[in-house]
N, C-alpha and C positions, 0 to 999 in steps of 0.2 A: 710381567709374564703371568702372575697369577693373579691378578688382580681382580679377576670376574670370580676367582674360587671359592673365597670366602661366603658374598653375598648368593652365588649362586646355590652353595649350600646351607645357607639360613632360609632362605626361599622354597627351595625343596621342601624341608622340615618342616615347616610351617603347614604345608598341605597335609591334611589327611587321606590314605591312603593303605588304612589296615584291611588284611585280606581278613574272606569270611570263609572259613570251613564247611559251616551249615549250607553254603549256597551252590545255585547249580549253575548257575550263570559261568564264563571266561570271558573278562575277568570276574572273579567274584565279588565286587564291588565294586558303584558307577563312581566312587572318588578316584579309584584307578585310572578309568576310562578317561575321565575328566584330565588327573595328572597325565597320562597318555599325550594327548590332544595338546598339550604343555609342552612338553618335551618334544610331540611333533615340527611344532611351530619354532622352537628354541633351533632344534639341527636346520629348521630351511635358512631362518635369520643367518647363523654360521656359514653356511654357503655348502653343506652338503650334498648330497645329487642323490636323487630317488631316494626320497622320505617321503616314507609313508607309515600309515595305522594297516597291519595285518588284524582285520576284524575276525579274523577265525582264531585267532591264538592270544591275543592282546598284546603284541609285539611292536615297539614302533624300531623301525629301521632305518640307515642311513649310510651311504655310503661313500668315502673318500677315496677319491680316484687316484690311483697313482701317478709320482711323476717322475717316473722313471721310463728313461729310452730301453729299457729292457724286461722282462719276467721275471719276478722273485713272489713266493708264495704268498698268499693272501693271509689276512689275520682278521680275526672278531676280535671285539670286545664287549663282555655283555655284563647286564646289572640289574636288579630285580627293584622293583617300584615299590612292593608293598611292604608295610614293617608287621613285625608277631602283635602275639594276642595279649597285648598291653593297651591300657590306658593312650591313643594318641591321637585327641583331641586338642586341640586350642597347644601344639607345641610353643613353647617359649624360652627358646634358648639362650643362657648364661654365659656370657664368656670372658675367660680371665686370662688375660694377658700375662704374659713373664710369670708365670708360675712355679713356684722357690724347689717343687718337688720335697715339701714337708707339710705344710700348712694343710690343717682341714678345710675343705670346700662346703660352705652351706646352701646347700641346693634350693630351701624355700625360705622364706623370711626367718619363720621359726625356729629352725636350726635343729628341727624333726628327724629332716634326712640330709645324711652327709659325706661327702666324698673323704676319708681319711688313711692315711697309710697303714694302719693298723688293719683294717679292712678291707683295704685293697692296696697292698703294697706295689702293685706295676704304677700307680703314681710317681714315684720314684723316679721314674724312668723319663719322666717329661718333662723337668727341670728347665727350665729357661724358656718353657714353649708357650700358646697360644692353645688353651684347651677351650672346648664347646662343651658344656652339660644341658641336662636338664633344670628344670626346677622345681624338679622332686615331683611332679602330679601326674608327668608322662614317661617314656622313653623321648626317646633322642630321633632313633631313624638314623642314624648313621647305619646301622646294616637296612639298606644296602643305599642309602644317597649319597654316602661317600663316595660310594664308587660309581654311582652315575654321574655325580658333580667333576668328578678324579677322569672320568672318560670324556665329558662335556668339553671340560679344561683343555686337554690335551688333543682333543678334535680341533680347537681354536687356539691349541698353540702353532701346529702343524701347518694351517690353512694361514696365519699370518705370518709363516715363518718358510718359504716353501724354497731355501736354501735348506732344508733338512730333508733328505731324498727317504722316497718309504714307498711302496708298493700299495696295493689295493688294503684299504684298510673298511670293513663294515661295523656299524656298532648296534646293538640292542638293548633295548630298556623293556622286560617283561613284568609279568604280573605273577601274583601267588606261590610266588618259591617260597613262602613262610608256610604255607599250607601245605607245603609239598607236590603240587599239580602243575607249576607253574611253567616247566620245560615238556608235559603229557604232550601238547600240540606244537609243541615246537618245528618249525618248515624250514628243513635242511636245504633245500631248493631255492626257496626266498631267502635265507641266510649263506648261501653259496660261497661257504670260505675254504682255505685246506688247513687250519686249525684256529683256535681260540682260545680265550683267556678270560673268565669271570672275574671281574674286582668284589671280590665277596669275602675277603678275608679278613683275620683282624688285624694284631699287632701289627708294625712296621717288618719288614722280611718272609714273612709268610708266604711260603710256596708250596700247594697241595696238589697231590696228583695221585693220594691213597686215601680212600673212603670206604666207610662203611658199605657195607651190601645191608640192605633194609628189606623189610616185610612188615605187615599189621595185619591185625589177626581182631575181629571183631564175633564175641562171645556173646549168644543168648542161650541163657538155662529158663526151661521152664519148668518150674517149682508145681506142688497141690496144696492149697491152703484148705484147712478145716480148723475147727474148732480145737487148740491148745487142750482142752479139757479131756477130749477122745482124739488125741494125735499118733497116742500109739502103731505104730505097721502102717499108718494111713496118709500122714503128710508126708511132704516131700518139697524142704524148704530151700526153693532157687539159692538165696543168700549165703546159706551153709554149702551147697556145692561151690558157690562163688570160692569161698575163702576155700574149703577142700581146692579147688583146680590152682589157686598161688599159692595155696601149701607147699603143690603136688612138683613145685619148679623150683630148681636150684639156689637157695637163701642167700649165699652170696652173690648171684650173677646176675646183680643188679644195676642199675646207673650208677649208682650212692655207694659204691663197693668193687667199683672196674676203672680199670685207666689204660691208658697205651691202644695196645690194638685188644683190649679183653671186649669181648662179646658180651650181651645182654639181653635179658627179659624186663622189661618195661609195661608194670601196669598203668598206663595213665589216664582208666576212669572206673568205675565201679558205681552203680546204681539200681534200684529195685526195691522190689520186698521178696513173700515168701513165696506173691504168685509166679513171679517173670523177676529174673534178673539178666543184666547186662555188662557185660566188659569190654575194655579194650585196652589193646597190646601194642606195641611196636617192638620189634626185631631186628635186633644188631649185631652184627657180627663182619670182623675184615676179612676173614677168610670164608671161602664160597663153600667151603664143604660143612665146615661148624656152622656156619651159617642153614645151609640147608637141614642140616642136625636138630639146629633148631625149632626147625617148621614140622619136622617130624617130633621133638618132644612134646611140641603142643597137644598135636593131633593124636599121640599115643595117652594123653592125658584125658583128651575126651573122652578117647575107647573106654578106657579103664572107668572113670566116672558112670559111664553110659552102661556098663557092664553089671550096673548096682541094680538098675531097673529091665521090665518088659518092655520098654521103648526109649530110644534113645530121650534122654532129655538135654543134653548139652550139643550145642552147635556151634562149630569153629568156622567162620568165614577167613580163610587168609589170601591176602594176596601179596605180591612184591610190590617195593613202592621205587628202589631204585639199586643201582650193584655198586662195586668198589672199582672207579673209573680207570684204576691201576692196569687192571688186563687190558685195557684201550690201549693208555700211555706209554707202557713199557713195550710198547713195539716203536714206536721211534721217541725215544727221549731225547732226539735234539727240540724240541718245544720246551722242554725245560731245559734243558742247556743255554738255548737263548733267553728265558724268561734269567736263570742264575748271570749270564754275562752282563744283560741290561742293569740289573742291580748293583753288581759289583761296580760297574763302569760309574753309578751315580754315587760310589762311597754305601751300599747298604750291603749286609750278610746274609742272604739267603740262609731263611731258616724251612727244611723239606722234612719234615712231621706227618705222620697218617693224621686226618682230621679224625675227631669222633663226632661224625655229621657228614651231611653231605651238602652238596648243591646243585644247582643247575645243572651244572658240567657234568656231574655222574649220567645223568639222564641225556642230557646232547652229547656224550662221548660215546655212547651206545648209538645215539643215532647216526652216526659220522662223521662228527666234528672233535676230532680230541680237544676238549677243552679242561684243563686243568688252573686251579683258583692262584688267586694273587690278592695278596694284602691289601685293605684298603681303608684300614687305621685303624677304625672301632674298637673300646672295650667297653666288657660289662654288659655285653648285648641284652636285648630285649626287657629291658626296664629301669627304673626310674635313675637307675646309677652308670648308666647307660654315657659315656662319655668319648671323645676325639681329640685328636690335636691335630692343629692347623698343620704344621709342618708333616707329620703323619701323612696327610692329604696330597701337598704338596710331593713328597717323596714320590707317591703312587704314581701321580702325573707322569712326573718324572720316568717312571721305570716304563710308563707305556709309550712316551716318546720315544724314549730309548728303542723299547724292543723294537718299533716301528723303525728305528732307524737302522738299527742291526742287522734286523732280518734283508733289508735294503742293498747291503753290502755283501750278502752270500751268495 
């Protein structure tokens, strides 16, 4: 039953298909388009109906038709093509079978970099399995191929198994959710489901349906450089406002300093000199009022800054990038109710956790499709220690067959 899972998720991996920030293009990079075009041809081989490349959004879709003599609600499954801003060239995946759940794993020849309990003790946890790594030069690409491979599978278990009754079932493989863009053009129309379910999660049991509310906030000061020598009353050095304006914000409420549902200020760039400097933020917070609080201390950090001189010098660009899909969900939590009974039914524990992240589904749960995330094995995300287990994989199949079956029966 799983027999195409394995190779078709070394296959996957093997493709590059890292998203680009800097670019303007959807998707932002032609190796996506390429994998796209991959993936198109994979669902027609399966036997899918109306597959196609959405060239407006970089979507490819596909849809399993029901076979039931009656109406029961439709379901997505969707999963993002592109991996982060790692090394993921030339993948070449490691894999150790029967793995003792002690032993250190040597990712490259040299034994440079290594998978060991001490440093990553959820090793532990996979004891007798079949794990995928790297080999220490790139990531993996399990977030998110697992879970197109994990949707792939389970579209071809269904279609050669069609004593397992299930309702309208459509699937999607998009682009640049590592950039954050990747759900902006998302076509509720063309994805015409009444809910859904991203495989984007990690551990085994993972069921999210609370996320972050996000913003970014993109900082230019401009500075006056003169001569150090006669600087007095007269410069006005961008750099020193830089660090004045992350002074000017709360020292603990940071990533490196928050856990749970705590909120955050996140610088994650700083550059310039004395004439023009630049920064950039991202904004987190699970609750929408602290959240919005936030977007107000920024901008009350400018005033103040700007209030030093006769013309503003600091400028705050913010915008929202996505909300906490909770206020969607919690109006009908039977989607997670079924998502929790599929699991259970296969022997797993639903584990329901606010993510500190977001995905797709925050931005398509806005748009009309409550779609809240589900596990889909990965740890160690987005870099070289970056690892899966096969059984992990298998599970997730499992729990989408499942739901598909369940929902069947309501």
């Amino acid at each position: 039953m799983y027999e195409n899972l394995l190779p078709r998720f070394l296959n996957y991996v093997k493709t590059e298909t890292r998203s680009d920030a800097t670019s303007t293009t959807t998707p932002s990079t032609e190796t996506q388009v390429a994998f796209a075009k991959e993936l198109q041809k994979e669902l027609e081989e399966l036997g899918l109906s109306d597959v196609h490349y959405n060239e407006s959004n970089g979507f490819v879709i596909g849809t399993l038709p029901s076979n039931l003599d009656h109406d029961v609600r439709s379901i997505g499954f969707i999963a993002h093509m592109d991996t982060a801003d790692f090394n993921a060239e030339n993948v070449d995946p490691q894999i150790i079978e029967n793995y003792d759940g002690e032993s250190t794993i040597k990712l490259d020849k040299e034994g440079k970099y290594t998978l060991n309990t001490k440093d990553f003790p959820n090793l532990k946890n996979y004891a007798g399995e079949t794990l995928i790594t790297t080999d220490g030069t790139t990531l993996l690409g399990s977030d998110d191929k697992s879970g197109i491979a994990e949707i792939m599978t389970a579209m071809e278990i269904l279609l050669k198994n069609p004593t397992i009754k299930h309702g309208e079932i459509k699937v999607a493989f998009g682009p640049d959710e590592e950039i954050g863009v990747g759900a902006d053009k998302f076509d509720v129309e063309d994805f015409n489901v009444d809910f859904a379910y991203t495989m984007d999660g990690g551990p085994v049991g993972e069921l999210q349906y609370e996320t972050f509310n996000a913003a970014q906030a993109e900082i230019t000061i401009q500075g006056k450089n003169v001569h150090p020598g006669t600087a007095k009353d007269t410069m006005i050095n961008a750099l020193q406002l830089a660090v004045d304006f992350q002074n000017a914000l709360p020292a603990d409420e940071v990533p490196e300093k928050t856990e749970g549902t705590e909120g955050f200020f996140h610088l994650m760039s700083l550059s310039g000199s004395v004439e023009e400097a630049k920064m950039a933020y991202i904004i987190r917070d699970h609750d929408r009022t602290r959240f919005e609080e936030r977007k107000e201390q920024l901008l009350a950090v400018q005033e103040s800054l700007n209030a030093r001189f006769d013309e503003p010098r600091v400028h705050v660009h913010l915008y929202d990038q996505y909300y906490n899909m909770k206020e969607i969900i919690e109006k009908d939590m039977s989607i997670i109710d079924l998502a929790k009974d599929a699991m259970e039914a296969v022997g797993i524990t639903p584990v329901t956790e606010p993510v500190r992240g977001g995905t797709d589904g925050s931005k398509i749960s806005y748009l009309g499709i409550p779609t809240p995330n589900i596990f889909a094995g990965g740890e160690n995300m987005h870099g070289r220690y970056e690892f899966v287990s096969l059984q992990s994989m298998m599970k997730a199949t499992d729990v989408i067959v499942k739901i598909a079956e369940l929902n069947a029966q309501a």
